[in-house]
C-alpha angles and dihedrals in degrees: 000000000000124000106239090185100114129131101275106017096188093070093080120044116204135196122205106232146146108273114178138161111254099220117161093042114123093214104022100036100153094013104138098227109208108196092212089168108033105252103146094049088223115140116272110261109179148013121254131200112229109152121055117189079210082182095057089039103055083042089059086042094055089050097049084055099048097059089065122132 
């Protein structure tokens, strides 16, 4: 599970969802399948990022950056 511990947490937004490898797929062998609505009915196994407050981030950024020596 990710460590949603940073600086500002509501910069990134996370869902809880199913995420597998799809292995043995002709056409999608490798393909990371994220379940966002639900439809295989497996338990959610990650969280996945899926909102960036890319203004609040590259503030936080520009301010990293800024306390550089």
């Amino acid at each position: 599970m990710i460590s949603r511990s940073i600086i500002d947490p509501g910069v990134i937004s996370f869902v809880r969802t199913n995420v597998v490898i799809e292995c043995a797929g002709e056409f999608t062998r490798g393909m990371t399948v994220v379940d966002l609505k639900g439809v295989t009915g497996r338990p959610a196994n990650a969280d996945v990022a899926v909102n960036v407050d890319t203004a609040r981030l590259w503030k936080l950024f520009g301010n990293a950056l800024k306390r550089l020596p």
